[in-house]
C-alpha positions in Angstrom: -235.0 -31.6 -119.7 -231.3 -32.8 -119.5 -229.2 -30.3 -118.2 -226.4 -31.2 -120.6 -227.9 -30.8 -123.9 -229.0 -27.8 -124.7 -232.3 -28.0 -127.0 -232.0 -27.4 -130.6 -232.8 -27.8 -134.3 -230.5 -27.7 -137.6 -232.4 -27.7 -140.7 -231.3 -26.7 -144.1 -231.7 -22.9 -145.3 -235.1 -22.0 -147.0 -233.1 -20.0 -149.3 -229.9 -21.9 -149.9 -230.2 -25.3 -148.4 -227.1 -24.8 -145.8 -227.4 -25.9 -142.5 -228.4 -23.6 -140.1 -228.8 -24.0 -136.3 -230.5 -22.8 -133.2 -232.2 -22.7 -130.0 -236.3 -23.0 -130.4 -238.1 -19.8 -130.1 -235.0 -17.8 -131.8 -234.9 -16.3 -135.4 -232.1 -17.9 -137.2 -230.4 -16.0 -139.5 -227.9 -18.1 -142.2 -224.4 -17.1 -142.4 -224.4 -17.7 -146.2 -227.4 -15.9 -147.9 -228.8 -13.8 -144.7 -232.0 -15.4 -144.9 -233.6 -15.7 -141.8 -236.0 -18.0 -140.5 -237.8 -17.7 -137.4 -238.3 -21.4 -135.1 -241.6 -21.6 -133.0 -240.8 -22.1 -128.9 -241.0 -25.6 -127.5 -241.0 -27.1 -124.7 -239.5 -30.2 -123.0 -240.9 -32.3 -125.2 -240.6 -32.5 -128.9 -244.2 -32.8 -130.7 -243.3 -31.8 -134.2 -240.4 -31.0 -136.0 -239.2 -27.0 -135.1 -238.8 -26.7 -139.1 -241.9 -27.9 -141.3 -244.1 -28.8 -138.7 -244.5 -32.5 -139.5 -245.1 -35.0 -137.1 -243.4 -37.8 -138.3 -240.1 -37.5 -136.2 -237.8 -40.9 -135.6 -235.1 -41.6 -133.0 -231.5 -42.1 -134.3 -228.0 -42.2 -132.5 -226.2 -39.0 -133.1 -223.5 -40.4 -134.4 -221.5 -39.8 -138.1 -221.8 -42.6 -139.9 -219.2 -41.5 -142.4 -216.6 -41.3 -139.2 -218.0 -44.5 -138.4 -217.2 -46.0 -141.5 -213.7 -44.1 -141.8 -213.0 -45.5 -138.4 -213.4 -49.1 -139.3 -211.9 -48.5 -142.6 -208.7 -47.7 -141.6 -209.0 -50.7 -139.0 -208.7 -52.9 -141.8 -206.1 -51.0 -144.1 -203.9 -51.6 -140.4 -204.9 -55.3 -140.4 -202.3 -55.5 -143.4 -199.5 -54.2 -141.2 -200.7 -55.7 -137.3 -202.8 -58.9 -138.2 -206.8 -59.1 -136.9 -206.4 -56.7 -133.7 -206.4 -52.7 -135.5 -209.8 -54.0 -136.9 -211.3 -55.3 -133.2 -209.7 -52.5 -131.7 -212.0 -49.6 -134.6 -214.9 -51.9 -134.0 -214.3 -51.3 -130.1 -213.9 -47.8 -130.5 -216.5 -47.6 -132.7 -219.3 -49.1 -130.3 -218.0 -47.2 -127.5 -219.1 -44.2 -129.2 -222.1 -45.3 -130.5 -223.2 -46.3 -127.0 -222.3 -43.5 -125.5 -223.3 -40.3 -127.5 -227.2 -39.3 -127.3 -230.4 -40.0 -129.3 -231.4 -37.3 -132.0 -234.9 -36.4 -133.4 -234.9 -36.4 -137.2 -238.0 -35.3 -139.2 -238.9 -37.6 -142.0 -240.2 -34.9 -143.9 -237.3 -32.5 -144.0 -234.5 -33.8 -142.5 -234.1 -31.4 -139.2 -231.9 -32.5 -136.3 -233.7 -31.9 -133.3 -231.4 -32.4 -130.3 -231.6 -32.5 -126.1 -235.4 -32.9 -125.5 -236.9 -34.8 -123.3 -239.1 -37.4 -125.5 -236.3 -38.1 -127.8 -235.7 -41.7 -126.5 -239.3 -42.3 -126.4 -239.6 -41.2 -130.4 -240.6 -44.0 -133.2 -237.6 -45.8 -135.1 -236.5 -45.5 -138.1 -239.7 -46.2 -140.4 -238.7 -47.2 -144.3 -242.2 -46.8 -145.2 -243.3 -43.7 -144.1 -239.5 -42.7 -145.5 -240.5 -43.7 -149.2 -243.6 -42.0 -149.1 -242.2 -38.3 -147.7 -239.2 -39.3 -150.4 -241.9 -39.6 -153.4 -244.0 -36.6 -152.0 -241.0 -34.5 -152.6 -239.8 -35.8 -156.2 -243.7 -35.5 -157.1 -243.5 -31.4 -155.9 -240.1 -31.0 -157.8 -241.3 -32.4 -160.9 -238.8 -35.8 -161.0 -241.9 -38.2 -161.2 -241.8 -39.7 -164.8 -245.5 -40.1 -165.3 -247.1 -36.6 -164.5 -251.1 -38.7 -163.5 -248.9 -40.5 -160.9 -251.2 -41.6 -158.0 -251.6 -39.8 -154.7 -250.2 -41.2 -152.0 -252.3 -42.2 -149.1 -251.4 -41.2 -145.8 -248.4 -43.1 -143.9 -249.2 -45.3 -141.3 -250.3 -43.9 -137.8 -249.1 -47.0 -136.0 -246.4 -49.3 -136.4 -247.5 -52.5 -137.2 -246.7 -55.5 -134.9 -244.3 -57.7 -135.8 -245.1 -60.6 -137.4 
């Protein structure tokens, strides 16, 4: 296990839907309605997502994309004082960090952060399909579906498909 990440999971409240986060194997309580949820032990290696159990978990840079965004943003509203270099010099900054902050674990199914195991680097990318299909699972349990005899889904795909 890397020595400096410590292992955890931030999911959204049963209860309220605010994020709350914690160490596997602890029970977590939320700061906001004092609900508390209790998240299984793991170990090095991340198997299934520490909130809902599902085992559709993807690899993605831990990284804000709305700092990202704000970063290159305010690259180009400089460009109108310093020509071209403010925007090369966000971008720069902006891949450093990329490059250079870890890998995160992130459920397909409910959204949970998993951070600092081992396997994270080794997890699946980003998959759209199996993404739609968790997306329309959800919408079908809260009701938003407009026909109420839509289909069933089948299951995602087990395995990527090779490219083509």
């Amino acid at each position: 296990m890397s020595e400096s990440i410590k292992t955890s999971v931030e999911f959204g409240c049963s209860k309220c839907g605010r994020a709350i986060e914690g160490a596997p194997g602890e029970t977590l309580t939320c700061r906001h309605c004092d609900a508390e949820t209790p998240v299984p032990e793991a170990g090095n290696d991340l198997e299934k997502c520490l909130a809902c159990g599902c085992e559709h978990i993807y690899r993605h840079r831990d990284f804000n994309q709305k700092m990202g965004l704000l970063l290159i943003a305010v690259g180009a509203g400089l460009c109108f004082v310093w020509p071209y270099w403010p925007l090369g010099v966000a971008a720069l900054i902006d891949l450093v960090l990329y490059v250079t902050l870890p890998d995160v674990g992130i459920c397909h199914r409910c959204k949970a952060h998993h951070r600092g195991f081992d396997n994270i680097g080794r997890l699946p990318a980003f998959d759209l399909e199996r993404h739609e299909h968790y997306r329309f699972e959800k919408a079908k349990e809260e009701g938003r579906i407009a026909s109420p005899d839509a289909p069933d889904l089948p299951e995602p795909p087990q395995k990527l498909r090779p490219p083509q």
